[in-house]
C-alpha positions as CSV (number, residue, x, y, z in Angstrom):
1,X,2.9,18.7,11.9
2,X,1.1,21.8,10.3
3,X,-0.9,24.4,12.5
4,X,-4.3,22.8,12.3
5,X,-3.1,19.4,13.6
6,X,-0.7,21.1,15.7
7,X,-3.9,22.5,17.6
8,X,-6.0,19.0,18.0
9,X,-2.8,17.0,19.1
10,X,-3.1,19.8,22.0
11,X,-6.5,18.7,22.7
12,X,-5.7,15.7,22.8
13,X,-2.7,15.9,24.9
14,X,-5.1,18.1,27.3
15,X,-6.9,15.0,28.4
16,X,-4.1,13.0,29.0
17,X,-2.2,13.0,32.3
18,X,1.6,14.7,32.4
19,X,3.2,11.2,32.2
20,X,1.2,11.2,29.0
21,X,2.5,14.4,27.8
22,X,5.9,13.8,28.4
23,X,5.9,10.6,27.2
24,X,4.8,12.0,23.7
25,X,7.4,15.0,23.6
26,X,10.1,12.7,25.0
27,X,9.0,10.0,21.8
28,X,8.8,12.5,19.1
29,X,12.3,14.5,20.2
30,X,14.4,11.1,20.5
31,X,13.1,9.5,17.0
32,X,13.9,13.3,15.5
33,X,17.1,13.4,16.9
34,X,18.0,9.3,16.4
35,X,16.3,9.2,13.1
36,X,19.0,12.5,12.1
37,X,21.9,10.9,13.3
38,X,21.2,7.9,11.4
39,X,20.5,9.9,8.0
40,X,23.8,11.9,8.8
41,X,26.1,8.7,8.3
42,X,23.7,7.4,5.8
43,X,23.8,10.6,3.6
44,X,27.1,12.6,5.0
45,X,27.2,16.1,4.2
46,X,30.1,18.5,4.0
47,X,30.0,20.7,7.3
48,X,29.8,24.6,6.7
49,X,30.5,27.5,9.0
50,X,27.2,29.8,9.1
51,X,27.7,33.3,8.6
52,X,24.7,35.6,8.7
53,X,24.8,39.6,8.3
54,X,22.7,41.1,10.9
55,X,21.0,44.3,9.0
56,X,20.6,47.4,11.1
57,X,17.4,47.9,12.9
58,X,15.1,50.3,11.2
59,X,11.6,51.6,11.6
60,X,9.4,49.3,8.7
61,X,7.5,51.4,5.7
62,X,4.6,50.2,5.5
63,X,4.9,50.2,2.0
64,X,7.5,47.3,2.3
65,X,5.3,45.4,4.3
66,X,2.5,45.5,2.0
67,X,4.8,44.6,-1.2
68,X,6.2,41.7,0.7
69,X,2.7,40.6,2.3
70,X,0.8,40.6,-1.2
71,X,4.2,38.8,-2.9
72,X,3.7,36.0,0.0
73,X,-0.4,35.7,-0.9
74,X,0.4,35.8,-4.6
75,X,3.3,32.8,-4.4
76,X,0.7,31.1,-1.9
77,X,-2.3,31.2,-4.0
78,X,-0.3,30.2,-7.1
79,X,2.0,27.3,-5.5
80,X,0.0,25.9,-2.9
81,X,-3.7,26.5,-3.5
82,X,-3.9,24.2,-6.4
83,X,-1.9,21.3,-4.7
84,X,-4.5,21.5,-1.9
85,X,-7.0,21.4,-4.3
86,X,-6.1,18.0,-6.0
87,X,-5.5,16.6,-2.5
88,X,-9.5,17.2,-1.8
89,X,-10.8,16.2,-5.5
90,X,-8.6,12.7,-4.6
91,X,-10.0,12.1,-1.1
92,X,-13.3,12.9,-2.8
93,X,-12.9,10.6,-5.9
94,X,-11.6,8.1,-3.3
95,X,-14.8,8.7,-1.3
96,X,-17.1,8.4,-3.8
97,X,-15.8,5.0,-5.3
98,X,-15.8,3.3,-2.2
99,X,-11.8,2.9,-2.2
100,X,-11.5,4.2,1.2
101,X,-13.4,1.3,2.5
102,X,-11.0,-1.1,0.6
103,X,-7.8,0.3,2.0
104,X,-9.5,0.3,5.7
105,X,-9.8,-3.5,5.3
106,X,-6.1,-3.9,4.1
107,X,-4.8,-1.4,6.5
108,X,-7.1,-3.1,9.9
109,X,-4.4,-5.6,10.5
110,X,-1.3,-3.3,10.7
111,X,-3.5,-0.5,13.1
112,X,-5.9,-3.3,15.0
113,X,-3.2,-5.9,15.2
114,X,0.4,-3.8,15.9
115,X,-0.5,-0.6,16.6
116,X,-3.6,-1.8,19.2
117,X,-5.9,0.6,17.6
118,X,-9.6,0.1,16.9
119,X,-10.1,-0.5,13.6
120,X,-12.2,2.5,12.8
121,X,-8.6,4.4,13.4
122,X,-7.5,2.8,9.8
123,X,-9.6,5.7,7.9
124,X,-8.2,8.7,9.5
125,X,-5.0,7.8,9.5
126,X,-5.4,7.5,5.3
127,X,-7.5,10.4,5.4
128,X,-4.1,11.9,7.3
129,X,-2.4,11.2,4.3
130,X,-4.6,13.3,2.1
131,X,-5.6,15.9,4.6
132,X,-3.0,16.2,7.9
133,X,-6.0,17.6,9.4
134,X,-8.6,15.6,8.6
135,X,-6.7,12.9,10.4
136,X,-6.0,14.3,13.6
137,X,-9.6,15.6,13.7
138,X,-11.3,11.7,13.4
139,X,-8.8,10.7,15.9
140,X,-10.0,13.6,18.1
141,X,-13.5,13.0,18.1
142,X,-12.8,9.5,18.4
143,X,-11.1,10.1,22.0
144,X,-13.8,12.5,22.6
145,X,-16.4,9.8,22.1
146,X,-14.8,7.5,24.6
147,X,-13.8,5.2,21.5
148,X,-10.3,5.5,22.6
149,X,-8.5,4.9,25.9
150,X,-5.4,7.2,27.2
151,X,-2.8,4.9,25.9
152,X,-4.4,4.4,23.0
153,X,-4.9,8.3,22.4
154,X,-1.2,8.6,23.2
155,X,-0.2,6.0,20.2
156,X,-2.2,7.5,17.7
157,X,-0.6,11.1,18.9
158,X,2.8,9.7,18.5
159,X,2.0,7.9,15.0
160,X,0.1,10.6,12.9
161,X,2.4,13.1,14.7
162,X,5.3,10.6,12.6
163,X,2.9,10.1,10.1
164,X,3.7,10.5,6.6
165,X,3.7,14.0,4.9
166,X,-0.2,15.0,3.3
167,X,-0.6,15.1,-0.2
168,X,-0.3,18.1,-0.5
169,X,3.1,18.2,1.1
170,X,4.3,15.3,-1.1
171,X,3.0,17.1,-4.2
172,X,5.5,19.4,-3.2
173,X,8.5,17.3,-2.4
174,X,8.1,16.2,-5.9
175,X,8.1,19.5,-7.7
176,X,11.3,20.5,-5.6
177,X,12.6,17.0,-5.8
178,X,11.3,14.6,-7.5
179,X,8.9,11.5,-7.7
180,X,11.7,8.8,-6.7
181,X,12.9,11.4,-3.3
182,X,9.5,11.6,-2.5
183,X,8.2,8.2,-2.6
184,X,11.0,7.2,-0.7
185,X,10.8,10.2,1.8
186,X,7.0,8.4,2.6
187,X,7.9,5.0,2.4
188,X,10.5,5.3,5.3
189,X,8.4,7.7,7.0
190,X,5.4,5.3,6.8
191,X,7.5,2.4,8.1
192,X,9.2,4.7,10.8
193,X,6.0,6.1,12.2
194,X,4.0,2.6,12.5
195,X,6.8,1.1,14.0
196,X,7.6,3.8,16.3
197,X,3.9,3.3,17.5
198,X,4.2,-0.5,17.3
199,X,7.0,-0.5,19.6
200,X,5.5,1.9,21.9
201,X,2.0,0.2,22.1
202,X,3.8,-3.0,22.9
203,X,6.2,-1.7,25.8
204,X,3.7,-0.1,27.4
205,X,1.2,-2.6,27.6
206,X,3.8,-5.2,28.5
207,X,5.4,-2.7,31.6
208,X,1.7,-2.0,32.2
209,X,2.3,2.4,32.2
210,X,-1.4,4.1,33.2
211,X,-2.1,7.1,32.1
């Protein structure tokens, strides 16, 4: 997850006991590390020593500093300002026509039914898809308003922390490697991360874990 949702996952996570906590942390490191396995005998790769040359320490020029600092704003503000901006004018356009109210009602089953989520949760996690942040923000003020229950709070942690990449994000996997890589990259993601919470919401409930 990027910075921002990185911050309201920890608010969430505040409110929830350890056993919460650890639960989460203990989810997200085994589907990492299970999910890489997997893609390691699905997609094998030749293994390669690393070899890195450690430079000598020296005292930075400032002068350095500065070239590098205003090449990193200049590659920023050319790359990824503008996919960030066509991320926003969609979730606006979507907004505006009343298509984020259409894919609510065809999402409600998967999050109200599987997942064991109120219904209102369907929204934010599409606006997750179009802003990371955005996301983890409605779900945020969603446990804040008592709309949400610890477990529940800990299943939607789990799934938008899953969740497939933002727009933004995808609108980069496509430049660096194209439309059918990065379609795919969000349709198994989308599957793992909703399953992932599926599963979850189901065990827990059924072993009857409080939080």
């Amino acid at each position: 997850p990027c910075s921002a949702q990185i911050g309201v996952i920890l608010g969430m996570l505040g409110a929830l006991s350890f056993k919460g906590m650890g639960i989460w942390i203990a989810t997200i490191i085994t589907v990492l590390f299970v999910s890489g396995f997997l893609a390691s005998k699905v997609v094998p790769g030749d293994k390669t020593e690393f070899f890195m040359e450690i430079p000598p320490m020296r005292l930075p020029k400032l002068s350095n500093v500065m070239i590098k600092t205003v090449g990193r704003i200049e590659w920023y503000l050319k790359e990824a300002v503008p996919l960030f901006i066509i991320g926003t004018l969609v979730l606006f356009f979507l907004s505006e026509l009343h298509l984020l109210a259409v894919l609510e009602r065809m999402a409600s089953p998967l999050v109200k039914g599987f997942l064991g989520l109120p219904e209102k949760t369907t929204g934010f996690f599409i606006l997750g898809f179009l802003r990371r942040d955005y996301g983890a923000a409605g779900l945020f003020s969603m446990a804040e308003a008592g709309e949400l229950d610890h477990l529940q709070s800990l299943i939607s942690l789990v799934t938008i922390t899953l969740f497939i990449p933002c727009l933004a994000n995808f609108f980069m996997i496509v430049k660096e490697r194209g439309m059918k890589v990065a379609v795919a990259v969000s349709l198994i993601v989308f599957f793992l991360a909703f399953l992932v919470g599926g599963v979850m919401n189901l065990m827990l409930r059924n072993l009857g874990v409080v939080l």
